[in-house]
TORDO-822393 format. One line per 2 residues: number of its first residue (from 1); their letters; for each residue y, z, x of N, C-alpha, C. Coordinates in steps of 0.2 Angstrom, whole numbers, plus 5000, padded with zeros to 4 digits. Atoms other than C-alpha are relative to their C-alpha. Example, Ala and Ser with C-alpha at 12.3 -4.5 7.8 and 13.67 -1.06 7.14 Angstrom:
2
1) as) 4994/5000/5004/4978/5039/5062/5006/5000/5004; 4994/4999/4996/4995/5036/5068/5005/5003/4996
//
This chain:
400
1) xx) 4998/5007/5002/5089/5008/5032/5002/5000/4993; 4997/5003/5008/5089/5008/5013/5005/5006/5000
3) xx) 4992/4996/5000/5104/5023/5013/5003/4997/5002; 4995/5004/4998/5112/5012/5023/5001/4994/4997
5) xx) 4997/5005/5007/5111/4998/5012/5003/5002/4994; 4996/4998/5008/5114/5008/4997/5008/5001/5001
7) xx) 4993/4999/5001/5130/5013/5003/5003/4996/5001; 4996/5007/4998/5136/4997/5010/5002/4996/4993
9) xx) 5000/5001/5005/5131/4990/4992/5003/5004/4995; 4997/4996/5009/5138/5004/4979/5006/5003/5002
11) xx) 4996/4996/4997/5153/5013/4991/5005/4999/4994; 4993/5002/5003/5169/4999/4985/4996/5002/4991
13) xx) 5000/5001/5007/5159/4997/4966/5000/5009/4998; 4998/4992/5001/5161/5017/4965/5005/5003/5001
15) xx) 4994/4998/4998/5177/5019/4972/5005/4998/4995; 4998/5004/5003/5182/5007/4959/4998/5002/4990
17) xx) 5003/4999/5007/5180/5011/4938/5000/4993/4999; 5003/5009/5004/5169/4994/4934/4997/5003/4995
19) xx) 5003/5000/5004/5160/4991/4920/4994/4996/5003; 5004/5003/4997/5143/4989/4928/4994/4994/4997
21) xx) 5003/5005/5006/5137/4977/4913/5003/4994/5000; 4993/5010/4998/5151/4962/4917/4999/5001/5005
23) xx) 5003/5002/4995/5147/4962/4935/4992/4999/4998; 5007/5001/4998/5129/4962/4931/4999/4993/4997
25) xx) 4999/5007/5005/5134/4947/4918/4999/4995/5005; 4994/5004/4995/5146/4939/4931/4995/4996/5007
27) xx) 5004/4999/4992/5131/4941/4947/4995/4992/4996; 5002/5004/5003/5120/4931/4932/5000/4994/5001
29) xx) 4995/5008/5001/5129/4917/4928/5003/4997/5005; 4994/5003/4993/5137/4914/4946/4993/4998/5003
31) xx) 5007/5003/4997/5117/4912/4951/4996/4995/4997; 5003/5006/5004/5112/4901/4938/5004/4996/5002
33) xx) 4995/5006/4995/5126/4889/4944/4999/4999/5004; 5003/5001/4995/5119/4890/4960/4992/4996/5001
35) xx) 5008/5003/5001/5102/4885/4955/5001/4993/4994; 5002/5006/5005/5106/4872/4943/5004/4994/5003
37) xx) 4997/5007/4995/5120/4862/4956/4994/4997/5005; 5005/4999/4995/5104/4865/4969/4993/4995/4997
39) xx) 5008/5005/5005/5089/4856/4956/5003/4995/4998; 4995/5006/5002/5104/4844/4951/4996/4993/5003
41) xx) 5001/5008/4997/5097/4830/4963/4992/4997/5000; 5007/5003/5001/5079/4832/4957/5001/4999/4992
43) xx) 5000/5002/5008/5084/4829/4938/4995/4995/4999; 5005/5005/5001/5069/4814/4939/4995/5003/4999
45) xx) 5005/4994/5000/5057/4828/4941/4999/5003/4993; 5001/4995/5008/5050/4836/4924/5003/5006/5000
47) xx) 5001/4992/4997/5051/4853/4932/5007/5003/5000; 4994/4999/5000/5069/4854/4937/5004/4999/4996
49) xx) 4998/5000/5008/5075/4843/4921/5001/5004/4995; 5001/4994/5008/5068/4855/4909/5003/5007/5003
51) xx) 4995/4993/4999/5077/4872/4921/5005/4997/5000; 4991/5003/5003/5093/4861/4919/5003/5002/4996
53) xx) 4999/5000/5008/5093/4860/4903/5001/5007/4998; 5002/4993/5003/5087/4878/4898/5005/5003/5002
55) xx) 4997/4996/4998/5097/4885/4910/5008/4999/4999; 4995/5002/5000/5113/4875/4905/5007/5005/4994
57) xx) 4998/4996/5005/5119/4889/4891/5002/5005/5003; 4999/4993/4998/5117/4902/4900/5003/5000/5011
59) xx) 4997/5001/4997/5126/4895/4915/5010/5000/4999; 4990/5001/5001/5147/4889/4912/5002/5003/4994
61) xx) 4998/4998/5007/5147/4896/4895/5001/5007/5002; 4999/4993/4997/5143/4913/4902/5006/5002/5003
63) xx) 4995/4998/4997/5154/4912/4915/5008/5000/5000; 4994/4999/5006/5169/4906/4904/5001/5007/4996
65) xx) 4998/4994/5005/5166/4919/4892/5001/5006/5005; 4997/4995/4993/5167/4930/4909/5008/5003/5001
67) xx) 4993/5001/4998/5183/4926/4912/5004/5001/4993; 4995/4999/5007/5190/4926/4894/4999/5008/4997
69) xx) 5000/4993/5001/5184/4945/4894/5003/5002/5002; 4996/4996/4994/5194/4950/4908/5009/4997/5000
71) xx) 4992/5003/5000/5210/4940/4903/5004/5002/4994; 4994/4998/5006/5225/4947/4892/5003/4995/4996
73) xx) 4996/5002/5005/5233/4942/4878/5006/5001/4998; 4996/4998/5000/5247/4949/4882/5009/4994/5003
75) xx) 4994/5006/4997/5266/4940/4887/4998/4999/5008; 5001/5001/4994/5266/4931/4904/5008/5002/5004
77) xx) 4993/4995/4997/5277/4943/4913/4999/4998/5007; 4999/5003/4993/5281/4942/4932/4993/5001/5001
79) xx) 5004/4997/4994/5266/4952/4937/4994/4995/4999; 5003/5003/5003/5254/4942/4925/4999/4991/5005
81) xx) 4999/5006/4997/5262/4926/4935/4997/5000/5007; 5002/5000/4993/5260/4931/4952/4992/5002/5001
83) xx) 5007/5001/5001/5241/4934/4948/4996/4995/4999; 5003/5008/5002/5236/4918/4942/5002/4996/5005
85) xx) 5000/5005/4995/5247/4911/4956/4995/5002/5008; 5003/4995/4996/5238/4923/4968/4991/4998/5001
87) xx) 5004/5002/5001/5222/4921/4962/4995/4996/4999; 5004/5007/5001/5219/4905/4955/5003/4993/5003
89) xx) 4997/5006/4997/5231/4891/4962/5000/5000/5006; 5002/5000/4993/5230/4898/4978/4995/4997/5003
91) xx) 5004/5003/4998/5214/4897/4981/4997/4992/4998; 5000/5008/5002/5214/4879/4971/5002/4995/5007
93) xx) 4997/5004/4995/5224/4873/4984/4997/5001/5007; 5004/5001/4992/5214/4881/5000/4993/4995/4997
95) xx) 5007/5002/5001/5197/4875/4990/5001/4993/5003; 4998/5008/5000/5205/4856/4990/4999/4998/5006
97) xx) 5000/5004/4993/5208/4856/5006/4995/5002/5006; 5010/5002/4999/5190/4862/5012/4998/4995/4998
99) xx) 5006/5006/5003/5183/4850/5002/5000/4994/5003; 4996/5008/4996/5195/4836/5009/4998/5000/5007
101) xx) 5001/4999/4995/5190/4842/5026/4992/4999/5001; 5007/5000/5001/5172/4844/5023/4996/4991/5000
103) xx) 5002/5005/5004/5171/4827/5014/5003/4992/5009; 5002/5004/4996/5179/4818/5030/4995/5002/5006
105) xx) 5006/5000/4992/5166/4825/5044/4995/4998/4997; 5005/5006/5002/5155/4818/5032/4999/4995/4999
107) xx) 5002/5007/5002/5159/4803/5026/5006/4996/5004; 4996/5003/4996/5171/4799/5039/5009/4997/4997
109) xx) 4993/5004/5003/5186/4795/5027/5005/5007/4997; 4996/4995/5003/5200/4805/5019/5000/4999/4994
111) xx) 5002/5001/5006/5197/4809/5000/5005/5004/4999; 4996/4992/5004/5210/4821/4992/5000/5000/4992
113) xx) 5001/4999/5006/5205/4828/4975/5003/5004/4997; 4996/4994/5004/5221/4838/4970/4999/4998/4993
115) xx) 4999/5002/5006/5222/4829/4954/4993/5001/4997; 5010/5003/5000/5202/4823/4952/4995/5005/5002
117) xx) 5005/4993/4995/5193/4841/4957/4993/4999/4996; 5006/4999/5000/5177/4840/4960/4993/5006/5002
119) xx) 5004/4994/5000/5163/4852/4958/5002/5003/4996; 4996/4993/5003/5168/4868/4954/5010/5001/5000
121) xx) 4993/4997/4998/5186/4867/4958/5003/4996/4994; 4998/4999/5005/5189/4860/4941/5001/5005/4994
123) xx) 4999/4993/5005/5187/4877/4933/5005/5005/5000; 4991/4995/4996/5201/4885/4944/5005/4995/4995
125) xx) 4994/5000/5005/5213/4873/4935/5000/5000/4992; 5000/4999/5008/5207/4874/4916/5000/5008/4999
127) xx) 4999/4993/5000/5208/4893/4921/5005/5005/4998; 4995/4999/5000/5225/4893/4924/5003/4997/4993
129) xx) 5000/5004/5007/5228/4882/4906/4997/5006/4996; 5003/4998/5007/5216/4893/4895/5005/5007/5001
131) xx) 4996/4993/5000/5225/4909/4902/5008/5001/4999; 4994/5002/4999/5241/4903/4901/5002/4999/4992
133) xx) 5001/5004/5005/5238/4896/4885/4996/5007/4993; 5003/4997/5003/5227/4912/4877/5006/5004/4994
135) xx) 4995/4996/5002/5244/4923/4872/5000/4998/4992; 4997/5004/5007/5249/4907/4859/4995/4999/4996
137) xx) 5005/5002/5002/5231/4903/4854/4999/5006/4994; 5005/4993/5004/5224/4922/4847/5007/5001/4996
139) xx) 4995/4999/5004/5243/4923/4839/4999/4997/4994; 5005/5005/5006/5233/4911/4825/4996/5006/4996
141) xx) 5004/4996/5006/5225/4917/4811/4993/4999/5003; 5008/5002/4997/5208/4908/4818/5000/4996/5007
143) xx) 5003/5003/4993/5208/4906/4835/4993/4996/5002; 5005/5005/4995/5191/4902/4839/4998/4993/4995
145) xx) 5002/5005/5005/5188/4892/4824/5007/4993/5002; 4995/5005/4999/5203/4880/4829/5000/4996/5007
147) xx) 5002/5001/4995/5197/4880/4847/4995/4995/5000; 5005/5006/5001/5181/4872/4841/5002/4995/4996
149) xx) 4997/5007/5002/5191/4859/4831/5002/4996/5005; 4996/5006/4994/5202/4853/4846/4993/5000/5006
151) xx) 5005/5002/4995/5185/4854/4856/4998/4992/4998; 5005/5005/5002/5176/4841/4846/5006/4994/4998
153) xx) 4995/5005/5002/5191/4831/4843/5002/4997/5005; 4997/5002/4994/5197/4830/4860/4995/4993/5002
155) xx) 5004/5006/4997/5183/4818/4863/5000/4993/4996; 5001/5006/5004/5189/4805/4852/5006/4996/5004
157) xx) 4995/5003/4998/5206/4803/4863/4999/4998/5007; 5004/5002/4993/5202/4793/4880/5007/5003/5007
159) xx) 4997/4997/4998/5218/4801/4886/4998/5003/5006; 5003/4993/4999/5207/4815/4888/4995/5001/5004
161) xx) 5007/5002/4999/5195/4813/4903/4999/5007/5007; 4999/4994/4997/5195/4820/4920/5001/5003/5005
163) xx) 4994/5000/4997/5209/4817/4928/5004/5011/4997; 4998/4995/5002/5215/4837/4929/4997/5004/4997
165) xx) 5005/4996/5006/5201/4844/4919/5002/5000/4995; 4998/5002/5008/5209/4838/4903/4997/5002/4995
167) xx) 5005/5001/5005/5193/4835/4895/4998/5006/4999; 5004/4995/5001/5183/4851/4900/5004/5006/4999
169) xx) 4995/4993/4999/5200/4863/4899/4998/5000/4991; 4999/5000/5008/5200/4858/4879/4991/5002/4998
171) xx) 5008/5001/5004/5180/4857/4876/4997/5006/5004; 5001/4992/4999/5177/4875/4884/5005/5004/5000
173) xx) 4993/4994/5001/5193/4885/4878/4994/5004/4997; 5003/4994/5007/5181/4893/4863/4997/5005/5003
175) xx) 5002/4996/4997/5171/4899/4876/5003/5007/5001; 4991/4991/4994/5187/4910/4886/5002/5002/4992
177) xx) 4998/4996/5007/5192/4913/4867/4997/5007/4996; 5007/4998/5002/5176/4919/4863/5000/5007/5004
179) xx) 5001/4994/4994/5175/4931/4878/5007/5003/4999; 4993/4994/5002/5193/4939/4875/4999/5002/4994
181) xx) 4999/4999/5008/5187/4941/4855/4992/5009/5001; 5006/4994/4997/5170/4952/4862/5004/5004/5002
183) xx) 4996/4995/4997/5182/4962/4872/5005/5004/4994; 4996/5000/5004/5192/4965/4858/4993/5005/4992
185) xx) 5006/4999/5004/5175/4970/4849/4996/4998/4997; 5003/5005/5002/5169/4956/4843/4992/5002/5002
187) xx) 5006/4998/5001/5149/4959/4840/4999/5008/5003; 5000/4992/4997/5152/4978/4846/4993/5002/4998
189) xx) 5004/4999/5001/5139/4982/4834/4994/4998/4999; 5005/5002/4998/5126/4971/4839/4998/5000/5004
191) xx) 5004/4998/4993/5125/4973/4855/4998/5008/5003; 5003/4993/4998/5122/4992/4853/4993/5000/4996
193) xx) 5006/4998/5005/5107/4989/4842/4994/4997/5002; 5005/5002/4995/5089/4987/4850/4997/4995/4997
195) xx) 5003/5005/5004/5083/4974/4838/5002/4994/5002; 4997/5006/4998/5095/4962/4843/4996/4997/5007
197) xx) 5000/5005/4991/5090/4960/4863/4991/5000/4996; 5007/5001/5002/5071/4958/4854/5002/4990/4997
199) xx) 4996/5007/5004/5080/4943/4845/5002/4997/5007; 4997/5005/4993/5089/4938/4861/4996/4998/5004
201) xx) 5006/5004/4995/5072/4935/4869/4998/4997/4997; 5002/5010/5002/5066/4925/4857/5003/4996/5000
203) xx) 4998/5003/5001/5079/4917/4855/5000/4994/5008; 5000/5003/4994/5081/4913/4874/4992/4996/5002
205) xx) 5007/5002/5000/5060/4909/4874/5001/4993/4997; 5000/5010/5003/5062/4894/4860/5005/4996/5001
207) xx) 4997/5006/4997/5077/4887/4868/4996/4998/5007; 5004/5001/4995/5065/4885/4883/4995/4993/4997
209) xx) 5003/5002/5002/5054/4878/4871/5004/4992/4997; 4999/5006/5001/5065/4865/4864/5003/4994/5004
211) xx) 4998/5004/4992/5072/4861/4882/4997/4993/5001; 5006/5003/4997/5057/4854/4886/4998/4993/4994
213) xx) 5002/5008/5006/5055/4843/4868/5002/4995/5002; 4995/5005/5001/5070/4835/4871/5003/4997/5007
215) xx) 5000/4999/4994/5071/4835/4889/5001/4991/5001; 4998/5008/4998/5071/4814/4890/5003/4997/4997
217) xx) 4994/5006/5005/5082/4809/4875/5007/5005/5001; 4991/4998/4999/5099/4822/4881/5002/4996/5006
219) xx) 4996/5002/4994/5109/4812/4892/5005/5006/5006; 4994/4993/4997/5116/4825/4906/5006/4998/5002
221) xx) 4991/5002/4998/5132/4817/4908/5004/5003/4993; 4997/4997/5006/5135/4824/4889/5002/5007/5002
223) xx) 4999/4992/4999/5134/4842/4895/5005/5000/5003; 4995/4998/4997/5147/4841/4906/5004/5001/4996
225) xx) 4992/5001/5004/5161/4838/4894/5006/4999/5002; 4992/5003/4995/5172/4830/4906/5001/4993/4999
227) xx) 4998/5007/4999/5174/4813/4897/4999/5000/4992; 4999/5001/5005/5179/4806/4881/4991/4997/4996
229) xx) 5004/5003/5004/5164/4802/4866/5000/4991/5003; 5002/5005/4999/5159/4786/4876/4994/4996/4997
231) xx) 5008/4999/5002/5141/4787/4876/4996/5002/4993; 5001/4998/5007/5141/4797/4862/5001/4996/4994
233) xx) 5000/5006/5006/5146/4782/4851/4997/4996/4998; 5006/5005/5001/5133/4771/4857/4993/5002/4999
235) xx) 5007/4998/5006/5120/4783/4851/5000/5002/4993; 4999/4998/5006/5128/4791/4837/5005/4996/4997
237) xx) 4999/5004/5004/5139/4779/4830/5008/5004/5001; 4993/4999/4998/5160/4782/4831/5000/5008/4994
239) xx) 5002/4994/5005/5157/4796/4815/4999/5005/5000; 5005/4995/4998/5145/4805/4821/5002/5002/5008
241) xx) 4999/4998/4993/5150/4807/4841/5002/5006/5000; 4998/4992/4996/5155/4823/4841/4992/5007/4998
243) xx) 5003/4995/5002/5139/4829/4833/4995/5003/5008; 5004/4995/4995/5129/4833/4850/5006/5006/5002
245) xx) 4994/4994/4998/5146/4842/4856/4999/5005/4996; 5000/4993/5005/5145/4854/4840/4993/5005/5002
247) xx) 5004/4996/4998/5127/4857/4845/4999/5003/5008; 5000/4996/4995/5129/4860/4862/5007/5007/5000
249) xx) 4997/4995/4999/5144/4872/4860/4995/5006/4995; 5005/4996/5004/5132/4882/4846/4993/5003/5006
251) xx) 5006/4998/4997/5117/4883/4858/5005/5004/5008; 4996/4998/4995/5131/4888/4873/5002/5008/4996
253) xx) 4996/4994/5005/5138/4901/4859/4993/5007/5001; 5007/4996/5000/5121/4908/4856/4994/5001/5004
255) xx) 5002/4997/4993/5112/4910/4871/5005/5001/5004; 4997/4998/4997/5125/4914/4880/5001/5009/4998
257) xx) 5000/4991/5002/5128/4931/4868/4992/5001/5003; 5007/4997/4997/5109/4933/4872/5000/5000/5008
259) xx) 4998/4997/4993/5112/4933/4890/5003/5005/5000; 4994/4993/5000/5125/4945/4887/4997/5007/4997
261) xx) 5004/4997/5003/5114/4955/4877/4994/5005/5004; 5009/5000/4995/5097/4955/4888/5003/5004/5007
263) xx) 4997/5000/4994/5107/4956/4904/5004/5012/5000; 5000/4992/5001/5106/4977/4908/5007/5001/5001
265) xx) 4992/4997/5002/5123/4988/4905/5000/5005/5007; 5001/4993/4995/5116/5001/4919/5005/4997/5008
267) xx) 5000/5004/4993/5121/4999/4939/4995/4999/5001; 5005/5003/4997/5110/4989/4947/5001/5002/5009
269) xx) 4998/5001/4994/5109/4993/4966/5000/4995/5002; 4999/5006/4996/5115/4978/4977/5003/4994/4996
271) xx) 4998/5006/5004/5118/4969/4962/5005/5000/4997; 4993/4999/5004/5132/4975/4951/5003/4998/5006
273) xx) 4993/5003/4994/5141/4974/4971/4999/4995/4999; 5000/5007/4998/5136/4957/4973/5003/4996/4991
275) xx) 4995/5002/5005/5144/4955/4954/5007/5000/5000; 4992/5000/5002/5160/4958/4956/5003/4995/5004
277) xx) 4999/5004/4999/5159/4946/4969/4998/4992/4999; 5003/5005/5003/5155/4931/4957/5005/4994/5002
279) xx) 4998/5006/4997/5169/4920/4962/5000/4997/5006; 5002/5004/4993/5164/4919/4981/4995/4995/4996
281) xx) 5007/5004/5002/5148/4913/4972/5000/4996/4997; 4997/5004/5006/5156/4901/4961/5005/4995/5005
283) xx) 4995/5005/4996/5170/4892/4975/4995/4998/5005; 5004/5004/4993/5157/4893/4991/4993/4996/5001
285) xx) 5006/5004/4996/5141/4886/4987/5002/4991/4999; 5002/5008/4998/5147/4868/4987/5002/4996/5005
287) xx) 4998/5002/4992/5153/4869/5003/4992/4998/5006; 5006/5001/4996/5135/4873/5009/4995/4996/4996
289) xx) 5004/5004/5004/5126/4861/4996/5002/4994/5003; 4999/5007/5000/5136/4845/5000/4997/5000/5008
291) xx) 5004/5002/4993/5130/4845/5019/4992/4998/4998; 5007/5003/5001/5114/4848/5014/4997/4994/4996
293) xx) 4999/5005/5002/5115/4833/5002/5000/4995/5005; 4997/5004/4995/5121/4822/5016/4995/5000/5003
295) xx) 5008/5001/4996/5102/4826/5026/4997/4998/4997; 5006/5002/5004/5093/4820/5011/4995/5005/5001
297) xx) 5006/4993/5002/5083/4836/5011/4997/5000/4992; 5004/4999/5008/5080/4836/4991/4999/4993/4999
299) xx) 5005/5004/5004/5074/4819/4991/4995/5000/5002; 5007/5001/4999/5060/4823/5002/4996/5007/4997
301) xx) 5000/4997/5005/5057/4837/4989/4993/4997/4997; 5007/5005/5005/5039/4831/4978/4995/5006/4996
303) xx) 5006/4999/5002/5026/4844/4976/5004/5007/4995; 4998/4995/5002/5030/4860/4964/5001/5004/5004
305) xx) 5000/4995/4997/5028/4871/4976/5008/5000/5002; 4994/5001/4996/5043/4864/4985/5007/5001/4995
307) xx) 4996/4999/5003/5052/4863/4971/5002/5007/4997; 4998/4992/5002/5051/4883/4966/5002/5005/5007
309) xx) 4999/5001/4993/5054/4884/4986/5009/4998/4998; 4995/5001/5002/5071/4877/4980/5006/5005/4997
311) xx) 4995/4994/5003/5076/4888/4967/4999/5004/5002; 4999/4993/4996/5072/4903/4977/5005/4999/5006
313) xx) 4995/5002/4996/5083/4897/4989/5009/4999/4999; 4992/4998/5003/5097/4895/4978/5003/5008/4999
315) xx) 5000/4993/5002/5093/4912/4973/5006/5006/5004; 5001/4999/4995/5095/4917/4990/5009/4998/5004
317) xx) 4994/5005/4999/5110/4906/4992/5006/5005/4999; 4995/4996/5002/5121/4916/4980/4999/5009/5001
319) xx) 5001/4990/4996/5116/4935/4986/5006/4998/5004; 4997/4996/4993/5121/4930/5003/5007/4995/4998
321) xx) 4993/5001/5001/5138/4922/4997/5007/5006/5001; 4999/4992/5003/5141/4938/4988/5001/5005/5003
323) xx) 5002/4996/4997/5136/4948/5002/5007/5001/5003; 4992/4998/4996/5150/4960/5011/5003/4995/5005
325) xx) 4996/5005/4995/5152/4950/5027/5002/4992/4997; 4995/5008/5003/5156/4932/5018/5005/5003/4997
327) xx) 4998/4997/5006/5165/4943/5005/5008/5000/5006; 4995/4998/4995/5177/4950/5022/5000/4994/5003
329) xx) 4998/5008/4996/5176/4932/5030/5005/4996/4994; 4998/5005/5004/5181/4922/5016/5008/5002/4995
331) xx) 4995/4998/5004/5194/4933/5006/5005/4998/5001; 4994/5002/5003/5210/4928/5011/5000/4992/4998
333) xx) 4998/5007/5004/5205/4910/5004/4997/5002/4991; 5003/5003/5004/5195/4915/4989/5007/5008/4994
335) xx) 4997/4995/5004/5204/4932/4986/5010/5001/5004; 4995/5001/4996/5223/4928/4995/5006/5006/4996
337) xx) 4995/4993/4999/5238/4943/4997/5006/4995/5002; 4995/5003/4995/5252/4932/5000/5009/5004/4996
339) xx) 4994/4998/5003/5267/4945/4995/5007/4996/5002; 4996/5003/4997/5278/4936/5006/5004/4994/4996
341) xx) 4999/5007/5004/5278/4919/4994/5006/5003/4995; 4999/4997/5005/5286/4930/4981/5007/5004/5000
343) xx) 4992/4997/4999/5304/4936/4976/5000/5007/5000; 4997/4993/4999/5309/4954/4979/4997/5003/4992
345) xx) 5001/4999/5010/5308/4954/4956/4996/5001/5001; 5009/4999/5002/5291/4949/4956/4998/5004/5006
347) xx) 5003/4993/4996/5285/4962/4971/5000/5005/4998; 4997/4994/5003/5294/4976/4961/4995/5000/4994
349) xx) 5004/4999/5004/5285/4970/4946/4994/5000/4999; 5010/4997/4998/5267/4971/4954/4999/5007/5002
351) xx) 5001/4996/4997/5270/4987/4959/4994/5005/4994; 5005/4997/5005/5254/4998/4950/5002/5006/4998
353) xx) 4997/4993/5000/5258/5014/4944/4993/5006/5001; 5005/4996/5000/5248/5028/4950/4995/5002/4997
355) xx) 5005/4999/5004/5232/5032/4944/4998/5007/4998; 5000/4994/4998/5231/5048/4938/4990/5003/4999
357) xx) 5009/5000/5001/5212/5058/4939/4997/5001/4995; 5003/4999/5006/5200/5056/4929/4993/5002/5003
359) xx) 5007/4999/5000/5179/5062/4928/4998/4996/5001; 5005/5005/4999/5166/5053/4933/5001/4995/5001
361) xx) 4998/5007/4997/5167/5035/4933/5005/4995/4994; 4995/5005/5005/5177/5030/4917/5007/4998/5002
363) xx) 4994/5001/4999/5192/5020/4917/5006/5004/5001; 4995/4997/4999/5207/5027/4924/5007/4996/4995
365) xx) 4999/5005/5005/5222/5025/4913/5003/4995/5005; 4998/5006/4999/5232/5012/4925/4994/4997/4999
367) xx) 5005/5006/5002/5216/5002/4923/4998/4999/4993; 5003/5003/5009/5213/5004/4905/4993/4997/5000
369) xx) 5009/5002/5005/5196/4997/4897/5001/4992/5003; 5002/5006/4997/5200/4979/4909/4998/5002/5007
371) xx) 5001/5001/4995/5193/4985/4924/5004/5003/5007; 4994/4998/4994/5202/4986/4943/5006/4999/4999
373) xx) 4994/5002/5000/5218/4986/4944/5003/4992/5006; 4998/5004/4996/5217/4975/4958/4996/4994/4997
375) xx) 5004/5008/5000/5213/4955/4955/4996/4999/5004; 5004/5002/4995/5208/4953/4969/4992/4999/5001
377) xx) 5007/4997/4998/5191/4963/4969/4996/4994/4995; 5005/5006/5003/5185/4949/4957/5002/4993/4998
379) xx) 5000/5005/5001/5193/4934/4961/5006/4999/4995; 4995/5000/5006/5205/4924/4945/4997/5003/4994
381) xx) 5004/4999/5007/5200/4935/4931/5006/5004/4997; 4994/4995/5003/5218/4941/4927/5001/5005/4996
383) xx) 5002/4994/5006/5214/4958/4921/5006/5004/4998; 4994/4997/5003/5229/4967/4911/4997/5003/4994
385) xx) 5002/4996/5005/5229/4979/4898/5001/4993/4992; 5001/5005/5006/5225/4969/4880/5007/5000/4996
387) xx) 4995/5001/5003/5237/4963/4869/5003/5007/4998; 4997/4995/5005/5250/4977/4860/5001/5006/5008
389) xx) 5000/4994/4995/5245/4988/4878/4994/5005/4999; 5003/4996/5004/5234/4996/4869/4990/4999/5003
391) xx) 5006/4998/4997/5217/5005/4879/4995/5000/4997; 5006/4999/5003/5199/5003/4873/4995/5000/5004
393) xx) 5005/4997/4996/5182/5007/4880/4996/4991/4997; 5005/5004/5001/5171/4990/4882/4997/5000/4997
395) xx) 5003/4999/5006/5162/4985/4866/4992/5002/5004; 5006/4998/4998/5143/4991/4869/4999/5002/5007
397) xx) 4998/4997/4993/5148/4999/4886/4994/5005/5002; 5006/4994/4999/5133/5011/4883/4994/5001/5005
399) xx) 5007/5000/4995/5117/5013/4897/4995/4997/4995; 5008/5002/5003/5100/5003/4893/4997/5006/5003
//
């Protein structure tokens, strides 16, 4: 039985040259999001409150910087376009219409949130903007430095809310910024030096610790970053509103590299696989959340037990999303093939060019230092050779 598991779990991730340190990232951060939507309706609860909190850095900030690792900088050529549409508009559009279908066997009405996406299916469209948008950003002298000015500023304009993810496409760019600038080598050589993940655990320890201080005075509607400096005015004063935002993007900045950090470079059996599929893990659990919502199950939730009962659950949640057979059921919605949509041009210029052989498991050159060549295997993570065309080996790419 465990042979057969193994090979069921490591077959495609060996068949394939991954970098088994970003799925192991990717598998991370796509399970904390399952565990912090999951604890969300026990927020009243000490217990839950303070893994919200703590876990909230090492949650969407992650999973941004995920994404902005794996996306080019390069022009948005046919093949670039048909990826993005492939990838991420498509399934935006099957998502919508689950949701819309779910939302009337439940509440009996018809609700369409093409515009207004809820849950997670706002990430798909500030996906297709940051990526879209990266080319003309890193052409800047300081990108990330200008990304965190239009973050904190965007909350001044009421424009800006969350109608189309306006709000959180602007107030998480640094994030996708940030993770295209790592891949590029941005702290290369600190994530090769052992003193740092010593640091990266304390660091993650006393954010635990101040979780928990502060735990009654942060509003969690701040943390979203899906709405203009409202709230924030009537505590800090018109001046000062964007100062929680500066700190919440630093605390997202800095635990988050510590996740990146800590999080082992090795394969992991069962886990690296169920890494690369971070985006089932990431579009389907709010299809199996909102029902169970609808039973009232987590208000009859009370003793700790029940509540660590939960997060093992969510745990459990995201594995089996992950897991091959969802992975084979779900794919033409999460992972969609649709060459037919597409003109004669753009088919020709998807076409991949041979891979020629290489040793052991390093990148072949069609895939370069971003990975598979195919999108698919991992959802919208548009992966292209980097700016200029130009091949390199993932910063700290080395075995723990």
């Amino acid at each position: 039985m465990a042979r057969i598991m193994k090979g069921l779990f490591t077959r495609r991730a060996r068949s394939k040259s991954r970098d088994p340190w970003w799925d192991n990232v990717r598998y991370t951060s796509g399970t904390l999001v399952v565990v912090g939507h999951t604890i969300e309706p026990l927020r009243d609860m000490e217990g839950p409150l303070w893994l919200w909190l703590v876990t909230w850095a090492l949650r969407l900030p992650v999973f941004v910087m995920v994404c902005g690792y794996f996306s080019s900088a390069g022009p948005l050529n046919l093949r670039e376009a048909r990826r993005i549409i492939e990838s991420i508009a498509l399934p935006y559009v099957f998502f919508t219409a689950l949701q819309t279908l779910q939302v009337r066997w439940l509440e009996g009405e018809w609700k369409i949130y093409l515009g207004l996406p809820k849950w997670t299916l706002w990430f798909l469209l500030s996906l297709i903007v940051w990526r879209v948008a990266l080319p003309y950003v890193v052409a800047l002298r300081f990108p990330f430095t200008l990304t965190v000015l239009a973050s904190l500023s965007i909350g001044y304009f009421n424009e800006f809310g969350s109608e189309f993810s306006a709000s959180r496409t602007v107030a998480l760019f640094p994030f996708f910024v940030l993770g295209w600038k790592i891949r590029q080598g941005l702290f290369a050589d600190l994530f090769s030096r052992g003193w740092t993940r010593w640091l990266s655990l304390g660091l993650l320890l006393g954010s635990g610790v101040v979780a928990w201080l502060v735990r009654e005075e942060v509003r969690i509607g701040w943390t979203t970053l899906a709405a203009p400096y409202v709230s924030q005015v009537e505590t800090f004063g018109l001046a000062w509103a964007w100062v929680f935002r500066a700190a919440l993007l630093t605390w997202g900045v800095v635990l988050g590299l510590c996740l990146i950090n800590l999080v082992p470079r090795r394969r992991i059996p069962v886990v690296t696989y169920l890494g690369a599929g971070g985006m089932y893990i990431y579009l389907l659990h709010p299809l199996v959340l909102r029902p169970l919502r609808e039973t009232g199950i987590f208000e009859r939730i009370d003793s700790r037990e029940e509540q660590v009962l939960a997060v093992l659950a969510a745990v459990a949640l995201a594995a089996m999303l992950a897991s091959p057979p969802v992975r084979a059921v779900m794919k033409p919605l999460v992972q969609p093939s649709v060459p037919w949509l597409f003109s004669r041009e753009v088919r020709d210029a998807s076409v991949r060019r041979k891979p020629k052989p290489v040793e052991a498991e390093g990148p072949t050159e069609a895939e370069g230092a971003t990975g598979p060549a195919d999108p698919a295997e991992d959802g919208p993570r548009a992966a292209t050779p980097t700016a200029g065309g130009q091949e390199q080996q993932p910063a700290g790419a080395g075995n723990r």
